[in-house]
Backbone as JSON, one array per atom type, in Angstrom:
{
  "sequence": "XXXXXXXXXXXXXXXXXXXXXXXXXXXXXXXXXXXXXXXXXXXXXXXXXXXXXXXXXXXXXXXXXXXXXXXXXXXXXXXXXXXXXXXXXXXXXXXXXXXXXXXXXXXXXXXXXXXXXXX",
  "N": [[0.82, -1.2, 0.0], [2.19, 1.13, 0.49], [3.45, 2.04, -1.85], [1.38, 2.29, -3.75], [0.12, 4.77, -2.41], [2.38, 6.38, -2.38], [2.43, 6.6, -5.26], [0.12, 8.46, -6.37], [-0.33, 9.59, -4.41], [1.5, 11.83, -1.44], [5.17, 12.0, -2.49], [4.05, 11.8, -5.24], [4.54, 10.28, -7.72], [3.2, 9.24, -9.91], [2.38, 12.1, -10.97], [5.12, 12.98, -12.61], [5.56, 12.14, -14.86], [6.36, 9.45, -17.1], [5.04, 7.61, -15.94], [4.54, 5.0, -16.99], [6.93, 4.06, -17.81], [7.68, 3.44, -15.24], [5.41, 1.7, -13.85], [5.77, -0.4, -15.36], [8.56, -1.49, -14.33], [8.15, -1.5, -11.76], [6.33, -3.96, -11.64], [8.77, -5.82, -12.7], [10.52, -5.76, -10.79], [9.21, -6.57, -8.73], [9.43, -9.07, -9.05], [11.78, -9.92, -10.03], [14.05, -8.92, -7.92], [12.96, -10.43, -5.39], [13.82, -13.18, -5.78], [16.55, -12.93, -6.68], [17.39, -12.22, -4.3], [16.88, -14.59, -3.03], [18.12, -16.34, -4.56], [21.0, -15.2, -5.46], [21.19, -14.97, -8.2], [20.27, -14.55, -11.56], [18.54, -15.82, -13.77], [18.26, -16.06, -17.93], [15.41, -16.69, -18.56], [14.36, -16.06, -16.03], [14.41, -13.27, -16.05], [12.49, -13.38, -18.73], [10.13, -13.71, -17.39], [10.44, -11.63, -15.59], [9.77, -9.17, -17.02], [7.59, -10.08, -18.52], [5.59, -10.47, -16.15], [5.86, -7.56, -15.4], [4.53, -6.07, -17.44], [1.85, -6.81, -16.64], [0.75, -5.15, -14.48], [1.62, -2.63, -16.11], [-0.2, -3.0, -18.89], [-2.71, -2.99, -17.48], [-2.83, 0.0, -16.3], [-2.49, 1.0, -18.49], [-4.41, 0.55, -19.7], [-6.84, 1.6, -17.76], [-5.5, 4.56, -18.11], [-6.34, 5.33, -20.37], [-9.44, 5.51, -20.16], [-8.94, 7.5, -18.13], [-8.53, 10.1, -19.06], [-9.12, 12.54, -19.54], [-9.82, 13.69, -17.17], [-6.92, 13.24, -16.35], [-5.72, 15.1, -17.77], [-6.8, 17.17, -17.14], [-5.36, 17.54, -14.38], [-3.24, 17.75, -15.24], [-1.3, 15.28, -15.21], [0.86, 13.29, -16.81], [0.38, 11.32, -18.5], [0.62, 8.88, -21.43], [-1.75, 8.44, -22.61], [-2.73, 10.93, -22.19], [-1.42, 12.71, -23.58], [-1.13, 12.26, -26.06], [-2.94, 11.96, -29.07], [-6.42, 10.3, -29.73], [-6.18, 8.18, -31.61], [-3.34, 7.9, -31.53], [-2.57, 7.0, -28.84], [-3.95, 4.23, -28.82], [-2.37, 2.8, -30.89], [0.03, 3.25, -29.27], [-0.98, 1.52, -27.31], [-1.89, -1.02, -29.25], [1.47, -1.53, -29.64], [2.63, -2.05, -27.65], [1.16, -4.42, -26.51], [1.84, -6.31, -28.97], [4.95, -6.17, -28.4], [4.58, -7.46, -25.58], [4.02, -10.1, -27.09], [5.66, -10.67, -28.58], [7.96, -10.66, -26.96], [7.24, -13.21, -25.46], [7.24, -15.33, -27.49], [9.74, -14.35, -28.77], [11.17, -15.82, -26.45], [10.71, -18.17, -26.82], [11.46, -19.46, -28.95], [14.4, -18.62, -29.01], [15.21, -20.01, -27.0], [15.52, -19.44, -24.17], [13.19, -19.61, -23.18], [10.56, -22.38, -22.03], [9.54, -24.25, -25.12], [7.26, -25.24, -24.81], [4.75, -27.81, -23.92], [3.34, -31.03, -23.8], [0.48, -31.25, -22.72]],
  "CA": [[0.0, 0.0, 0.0], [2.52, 2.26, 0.53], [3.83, 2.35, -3.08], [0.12, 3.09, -4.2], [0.36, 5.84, -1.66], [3.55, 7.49, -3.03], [2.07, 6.74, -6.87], [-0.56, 8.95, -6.61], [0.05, 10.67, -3.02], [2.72, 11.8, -1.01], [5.38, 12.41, -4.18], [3.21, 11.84, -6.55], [5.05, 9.77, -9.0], [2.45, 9.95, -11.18], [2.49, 13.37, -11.28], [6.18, 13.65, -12.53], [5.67, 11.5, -16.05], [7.13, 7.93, -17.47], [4.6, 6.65, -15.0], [4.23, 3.54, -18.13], [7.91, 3.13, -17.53], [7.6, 3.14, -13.21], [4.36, 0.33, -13.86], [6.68, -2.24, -15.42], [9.63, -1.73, -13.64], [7.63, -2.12, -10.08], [6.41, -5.44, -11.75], [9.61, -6.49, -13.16], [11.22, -5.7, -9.26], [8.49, -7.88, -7.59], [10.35, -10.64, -9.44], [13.82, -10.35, -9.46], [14.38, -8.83, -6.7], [12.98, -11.69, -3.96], [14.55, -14.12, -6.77], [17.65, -12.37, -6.45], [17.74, -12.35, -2.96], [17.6, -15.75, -2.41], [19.38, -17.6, -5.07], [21.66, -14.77, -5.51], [21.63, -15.15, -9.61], [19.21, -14.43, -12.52], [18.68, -16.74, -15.38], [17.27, -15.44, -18.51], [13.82, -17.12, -18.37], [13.76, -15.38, -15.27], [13.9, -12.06, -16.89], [11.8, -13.04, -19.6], [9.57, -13.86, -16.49], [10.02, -10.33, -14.46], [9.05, -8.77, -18.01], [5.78, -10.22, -18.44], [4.81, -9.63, -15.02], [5.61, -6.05, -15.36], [3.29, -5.87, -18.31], [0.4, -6.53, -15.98], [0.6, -3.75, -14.19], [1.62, -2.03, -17.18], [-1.21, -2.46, -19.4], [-3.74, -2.37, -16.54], [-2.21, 1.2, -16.35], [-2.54, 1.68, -19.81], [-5.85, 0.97, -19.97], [-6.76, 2.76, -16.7], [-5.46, 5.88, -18.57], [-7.42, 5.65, -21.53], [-10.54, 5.77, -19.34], [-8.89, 8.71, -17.47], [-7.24, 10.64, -20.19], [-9.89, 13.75, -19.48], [-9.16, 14.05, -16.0], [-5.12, 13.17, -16.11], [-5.25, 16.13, -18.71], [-6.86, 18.18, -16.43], [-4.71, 18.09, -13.13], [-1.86, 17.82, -15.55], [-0.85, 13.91, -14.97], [1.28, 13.55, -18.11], [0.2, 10.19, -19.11], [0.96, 8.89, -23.0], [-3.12, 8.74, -23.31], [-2.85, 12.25, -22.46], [-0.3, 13.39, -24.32], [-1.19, 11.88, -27.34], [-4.33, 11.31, -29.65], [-6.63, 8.82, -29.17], [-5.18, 7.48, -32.15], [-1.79, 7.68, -30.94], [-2.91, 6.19, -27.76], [-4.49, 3.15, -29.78], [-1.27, 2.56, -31.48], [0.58, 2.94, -28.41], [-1.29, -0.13, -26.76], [-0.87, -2.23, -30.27], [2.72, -1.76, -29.57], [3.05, -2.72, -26.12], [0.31, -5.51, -26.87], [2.97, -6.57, -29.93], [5.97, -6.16, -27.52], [4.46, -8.32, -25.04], [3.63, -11.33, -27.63], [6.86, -10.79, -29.0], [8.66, -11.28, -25.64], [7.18, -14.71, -25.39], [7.89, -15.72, -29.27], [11.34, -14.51, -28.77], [12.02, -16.7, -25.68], [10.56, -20.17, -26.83], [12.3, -18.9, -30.14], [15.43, -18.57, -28.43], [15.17, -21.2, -26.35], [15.02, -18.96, -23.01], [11.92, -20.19, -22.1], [10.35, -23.9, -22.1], [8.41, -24.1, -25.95], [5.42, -26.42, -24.81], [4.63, -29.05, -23.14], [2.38, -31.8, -24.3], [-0.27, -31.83, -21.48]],
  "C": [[0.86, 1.25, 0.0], [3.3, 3.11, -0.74], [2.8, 2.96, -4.15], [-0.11, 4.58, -3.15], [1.05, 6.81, -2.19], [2.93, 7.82, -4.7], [1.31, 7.69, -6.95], [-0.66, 9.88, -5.39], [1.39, 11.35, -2.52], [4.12, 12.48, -1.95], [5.01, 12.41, -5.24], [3.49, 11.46, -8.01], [4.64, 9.52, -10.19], [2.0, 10.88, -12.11], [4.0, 13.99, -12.37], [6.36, 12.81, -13.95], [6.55, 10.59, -15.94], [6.33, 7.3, -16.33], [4.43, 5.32, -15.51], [5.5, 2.75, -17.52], [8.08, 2.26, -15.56], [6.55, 1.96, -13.11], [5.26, -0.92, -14.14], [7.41, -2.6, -14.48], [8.87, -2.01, -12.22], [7.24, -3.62, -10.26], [7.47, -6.59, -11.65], [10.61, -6.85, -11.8], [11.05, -6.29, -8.5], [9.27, -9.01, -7.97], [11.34, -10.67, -9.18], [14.72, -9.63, -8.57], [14.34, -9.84, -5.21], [13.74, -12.87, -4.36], [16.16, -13.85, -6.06], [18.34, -12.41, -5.1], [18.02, -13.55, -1.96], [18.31, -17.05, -2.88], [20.69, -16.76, -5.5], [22.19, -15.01, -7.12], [20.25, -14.83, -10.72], [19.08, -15.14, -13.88], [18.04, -15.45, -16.57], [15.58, -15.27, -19.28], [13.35, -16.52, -16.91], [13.31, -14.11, -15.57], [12.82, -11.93, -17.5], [10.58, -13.03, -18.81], [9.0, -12.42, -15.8], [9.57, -9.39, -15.92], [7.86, -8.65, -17.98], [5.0, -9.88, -16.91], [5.05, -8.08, -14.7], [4.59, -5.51, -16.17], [1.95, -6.3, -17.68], [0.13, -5.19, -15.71], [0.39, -2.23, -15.02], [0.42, -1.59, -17.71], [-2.66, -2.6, -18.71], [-3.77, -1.07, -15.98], [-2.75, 1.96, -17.29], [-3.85, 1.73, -20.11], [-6.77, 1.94, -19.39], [-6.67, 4.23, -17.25], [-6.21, 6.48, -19.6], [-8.49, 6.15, -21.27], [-10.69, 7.51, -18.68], [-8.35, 10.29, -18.07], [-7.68, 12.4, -20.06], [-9.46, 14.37, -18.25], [-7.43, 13.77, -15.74], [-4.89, 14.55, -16.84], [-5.35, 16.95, -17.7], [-6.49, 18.34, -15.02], [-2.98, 17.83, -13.89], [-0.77, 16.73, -15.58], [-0.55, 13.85, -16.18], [1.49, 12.06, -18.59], [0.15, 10.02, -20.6], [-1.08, 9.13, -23.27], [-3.18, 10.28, -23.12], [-2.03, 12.98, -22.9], [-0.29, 13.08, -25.78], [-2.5, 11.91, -27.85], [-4.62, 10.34, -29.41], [-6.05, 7.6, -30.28], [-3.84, 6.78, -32.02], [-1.65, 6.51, -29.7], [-3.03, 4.56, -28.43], [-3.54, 2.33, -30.26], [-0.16, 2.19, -30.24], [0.1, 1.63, -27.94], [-0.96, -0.84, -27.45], [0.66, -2.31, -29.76], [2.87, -2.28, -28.37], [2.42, -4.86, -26.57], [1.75, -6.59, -27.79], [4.26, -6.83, -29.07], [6.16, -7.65, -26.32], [4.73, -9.82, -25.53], [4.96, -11.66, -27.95], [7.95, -11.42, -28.11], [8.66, -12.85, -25.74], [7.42, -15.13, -26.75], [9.24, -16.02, -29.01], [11.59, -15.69, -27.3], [11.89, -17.52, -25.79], [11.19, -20.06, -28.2], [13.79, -19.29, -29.84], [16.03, -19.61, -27.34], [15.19, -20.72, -24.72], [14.13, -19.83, -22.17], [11.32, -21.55, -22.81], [9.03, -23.23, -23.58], [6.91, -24.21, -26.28], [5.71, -26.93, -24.12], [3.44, -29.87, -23.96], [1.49, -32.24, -23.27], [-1.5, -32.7, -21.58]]
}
């Protein structure tokens, strides 16, 4: 709670823009940070791991803003839906959306991450 506190209270990290980039990275931190802490190493299926769980937050963010894009304008919250057209906006999500899928592609691609399973 106290990181939703600071996000929108307190400093107001929402207030101060790249709040898209501060959504992942708090995801991507929940992971490899407690990871980190107790095997003291990071694979790179873990990564591809603290990734995708930053993209929750992310585009539950992103959508969130779309919704809010009237009111972020008007106390000045410098979110990409408000900083951009809704077009732009639109495009922006495809790309993340794209980004995401891509992530997983590239790591069963790459061999990162496990391709299948036959369940």
């Amino acid at each position: 709670m106290g990181g939703d506190l600071q996000y929108s209270y307190g400093v107001k990290l929402s207030y101060h823009g790249f709040q898209e980039v501060y959504l992942v990275a708090l995801g991507f931190a929940l992971v490899i940070l407690p990871y980190g802490m107790v095997t003291g190493r990071a694979t790179g299926f873990l990564l591809v791991q603290a990734v995708l769980f930053g993209f929750g937050p992310l585009m539950f963010g992103v959508y969130s803003n779309t919704n809010d894009v009237d009111g972020d304008r008007a106390v000045g919250r410098p979110t990409v839906a408000a900083l951009v057209s809704e077009r732009g906006n639109a495009r922006f999500i495809g790309a993340l959306s794209l980004a995401e899928f891509l992530t997983v592609a590239g790591a069963s691609a790459t061999g990162l991450a496990p391709g299948g399973s036959s369940c």
